[in-house]
N, C-alpha and C positions, 0 to 999 in steps of 0.2 A: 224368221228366215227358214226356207227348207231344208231338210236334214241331204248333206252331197250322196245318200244312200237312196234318197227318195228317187223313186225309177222316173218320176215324172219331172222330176229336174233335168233340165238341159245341160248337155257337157258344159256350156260356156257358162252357166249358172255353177255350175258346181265349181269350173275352173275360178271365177272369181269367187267363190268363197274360199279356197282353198289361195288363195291370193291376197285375204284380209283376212282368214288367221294367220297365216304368215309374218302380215303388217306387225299384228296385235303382239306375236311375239317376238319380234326384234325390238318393239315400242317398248315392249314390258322388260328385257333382256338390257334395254338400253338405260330404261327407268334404274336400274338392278345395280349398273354400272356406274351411274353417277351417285346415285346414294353409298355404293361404297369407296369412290372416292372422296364426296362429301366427307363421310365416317375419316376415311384417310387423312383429310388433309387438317379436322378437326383433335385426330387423333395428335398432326405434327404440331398443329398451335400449341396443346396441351402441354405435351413433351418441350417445346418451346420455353411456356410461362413456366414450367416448373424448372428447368434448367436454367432459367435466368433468373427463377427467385431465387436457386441455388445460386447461383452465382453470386446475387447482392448480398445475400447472407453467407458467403464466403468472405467476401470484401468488407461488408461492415465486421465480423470477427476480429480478421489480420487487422485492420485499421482500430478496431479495440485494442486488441492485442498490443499493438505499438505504441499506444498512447499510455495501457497500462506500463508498460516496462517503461516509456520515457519517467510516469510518477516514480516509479519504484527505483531509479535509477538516482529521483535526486533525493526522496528519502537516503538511502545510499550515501548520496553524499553529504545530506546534513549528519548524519551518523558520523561520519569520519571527521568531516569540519570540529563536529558537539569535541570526539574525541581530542581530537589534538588541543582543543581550548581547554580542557580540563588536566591534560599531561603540563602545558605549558605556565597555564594559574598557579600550579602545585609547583612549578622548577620556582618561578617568579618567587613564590611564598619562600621557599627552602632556601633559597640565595637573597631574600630582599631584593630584589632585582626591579628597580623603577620603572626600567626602560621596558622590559617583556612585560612586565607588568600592565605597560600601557598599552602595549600593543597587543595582547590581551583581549584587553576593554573596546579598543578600536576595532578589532577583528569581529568583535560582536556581527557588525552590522553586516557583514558576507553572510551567516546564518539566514538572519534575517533577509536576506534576499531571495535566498535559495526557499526559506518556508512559502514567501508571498508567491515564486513564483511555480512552486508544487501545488498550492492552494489554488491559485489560477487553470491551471491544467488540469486540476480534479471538477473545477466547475465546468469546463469549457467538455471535457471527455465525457462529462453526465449528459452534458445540455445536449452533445452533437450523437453523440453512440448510444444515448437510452440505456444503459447497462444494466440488467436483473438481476435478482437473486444474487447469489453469492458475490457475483463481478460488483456490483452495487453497494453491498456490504464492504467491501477489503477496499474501495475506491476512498469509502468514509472512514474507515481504519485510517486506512495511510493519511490522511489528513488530518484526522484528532491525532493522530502520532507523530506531524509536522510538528502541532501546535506545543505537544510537550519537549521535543529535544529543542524546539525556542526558547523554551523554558528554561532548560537544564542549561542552553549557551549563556542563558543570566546568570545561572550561579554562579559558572566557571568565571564567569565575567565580575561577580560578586566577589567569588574569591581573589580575585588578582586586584580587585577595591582594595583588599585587606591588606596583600602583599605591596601594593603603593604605599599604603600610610606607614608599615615598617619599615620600609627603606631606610636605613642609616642607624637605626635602633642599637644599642649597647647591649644593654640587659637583656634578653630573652629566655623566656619559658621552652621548656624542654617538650618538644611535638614527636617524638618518633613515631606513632602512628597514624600521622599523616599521611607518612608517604605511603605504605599499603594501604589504605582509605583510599585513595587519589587514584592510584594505581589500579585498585579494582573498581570503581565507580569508572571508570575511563573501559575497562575492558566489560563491565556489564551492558553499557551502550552500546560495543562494537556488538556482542551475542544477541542481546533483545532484537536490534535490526536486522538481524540475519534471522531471528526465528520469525520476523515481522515477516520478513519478504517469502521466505521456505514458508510459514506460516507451520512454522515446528513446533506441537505442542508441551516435548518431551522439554525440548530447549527451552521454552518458554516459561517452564515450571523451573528447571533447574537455576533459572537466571533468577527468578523471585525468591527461590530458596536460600540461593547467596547471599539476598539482601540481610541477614540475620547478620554477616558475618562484618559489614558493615555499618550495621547497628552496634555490636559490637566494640570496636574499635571508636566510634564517638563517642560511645562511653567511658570508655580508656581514658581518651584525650582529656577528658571533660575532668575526671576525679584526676588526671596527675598534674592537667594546667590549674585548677583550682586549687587545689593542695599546693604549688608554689606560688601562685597568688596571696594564699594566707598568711605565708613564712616569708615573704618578702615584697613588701608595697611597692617597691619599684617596677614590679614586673606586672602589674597590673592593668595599663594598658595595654601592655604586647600580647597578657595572656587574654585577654577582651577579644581583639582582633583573632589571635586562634582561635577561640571558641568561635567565634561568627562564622571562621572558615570552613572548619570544621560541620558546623549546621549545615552549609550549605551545600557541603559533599555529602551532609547524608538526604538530604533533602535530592538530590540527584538521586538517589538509589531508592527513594519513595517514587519519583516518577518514571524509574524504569521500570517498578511492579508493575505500574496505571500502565507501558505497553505490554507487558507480560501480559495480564488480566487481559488487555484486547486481543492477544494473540488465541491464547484461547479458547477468548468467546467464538474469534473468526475459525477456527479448527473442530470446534463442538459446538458453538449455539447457544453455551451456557454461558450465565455471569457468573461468575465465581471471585469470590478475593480470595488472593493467593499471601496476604500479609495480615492476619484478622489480628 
């Protein structure tokens, strides 16, 4: 094309080029315009996907979040259940009492429901929420920590075995440190489950440390029920049945170290025994 300066170009030659670069730059101007709406409207998709990942991972959180606190809520209540069945096994023991005694043993089986149905929930919140790291960890706390206060509702349930078979009993051995044994194995359960759930390491150490003090006292028992066993044969089966009971309240304070210990692995990372 001729330069519209070239003297030999016709004004109407020059007017149409000067009329297709014009074209060229409202085309180009136009070009300019859709690409940065393009850029725009790419930009809103993004902004988009990212606020609606945000969002699903706002809603799978909350919706972890509630299914943690519904486990946490019936550890909770196996805690309280565990406790009342070991305040009650010990009234049963201390009065012969047939009747609490049985009811006791029958109440076992509310535990027992409430473990199966924390167990379920910790599966069912794995399988649905995918939980990591730490949330993953304390889901499987709480559940080995279902399985031992299952446990410990046996003893109490074991100990009120004991207090059925004495009912009516004459002769009886001399137990006063039952009743603080009883008393504080009932109150180390209520603490271990609250350092479980706070995931309190201080607590969690002070609660194992107690257990000495319940070591302690079964040994009490043990040398003053056997020392009247010796000096009097009569008393020999009632002092049997104490002893068993006795075992079995300390054997409760052996598996609230086992939650101590998992409390603060869950708090540090370390295994540590807190009762060597």
């Amino acid at each position: 094309m001729r330069s519209p300066e070239d003297p030999s170009t016709s004004p109407a030659d020059r007017a149409a080029d000067r009329a297709a670069d014009r074209a060229d730059d409202r085309a180009d101007r136009a070009d300019d315009r859709a690409d940065r709406a393009d850029d725009r409207a790419a930009d809103r998709a993004d902004r988009a996907d990212d606020s609606s990942a945000e969002r699903r991972a706002t809603h799978i959180r909350e919706s972890l979040d509630v299914e943690m606190g519904d486990v946490k809520g019936g550890v909770l209540r196996m805690g309280s259940l565990v406790e009342e069945q070991i305040l009650a096994a010990h009234d049963a023991l201390l009065n012969r009492d047939a009747a609490l005694a049985q009811k006791v043993i029958t109440s076992d089986g509310r535990i027992n429901e409430v473990q199966r149905a924390v167990t379920a929930l910790v599966a069912m919140t794995i399988a649905t929420q995918a939980p990591v790291a730490s949330d993953l960890r304390f889901l499987i706390a709480l559940d080995r920590v279902t399985w031992e206060l299952e446990r410990i509702g046996d003893h109490a349930g074991s100990v009120a075995k004991q207090a059925r078979k004495l009912a009516g009993v004459v002769s009886m051995v001399t137990y006063d440190e039952l009743t603080p044994m009883a008393t504080l194995a009932a109150r180390q359960v209520r603490d271990v489950v609250m350092a479980l759930v706070d995931i309190d390491e201080a607590k969690a150490r002070l609660v194992a440390k107690r257990d000495d003090e319940i070591d302690r006292l079964y040994h009490q028992v043990f040398d003053d029920v056997l020392a009247e066993m010796r000096t009097d044969p009569t008393k020999v089966d009632p002092g049997t049945r104490i002893l068993f009971a006795a075992h079995y309240l300390e054997r409760i304070g052996d598996r609230v170290t086992n939650i101590a210990e998992d409390v603060v692995y869950l708090a540090t990372g370390e295994v540590e025994d807190l009762n060597p």
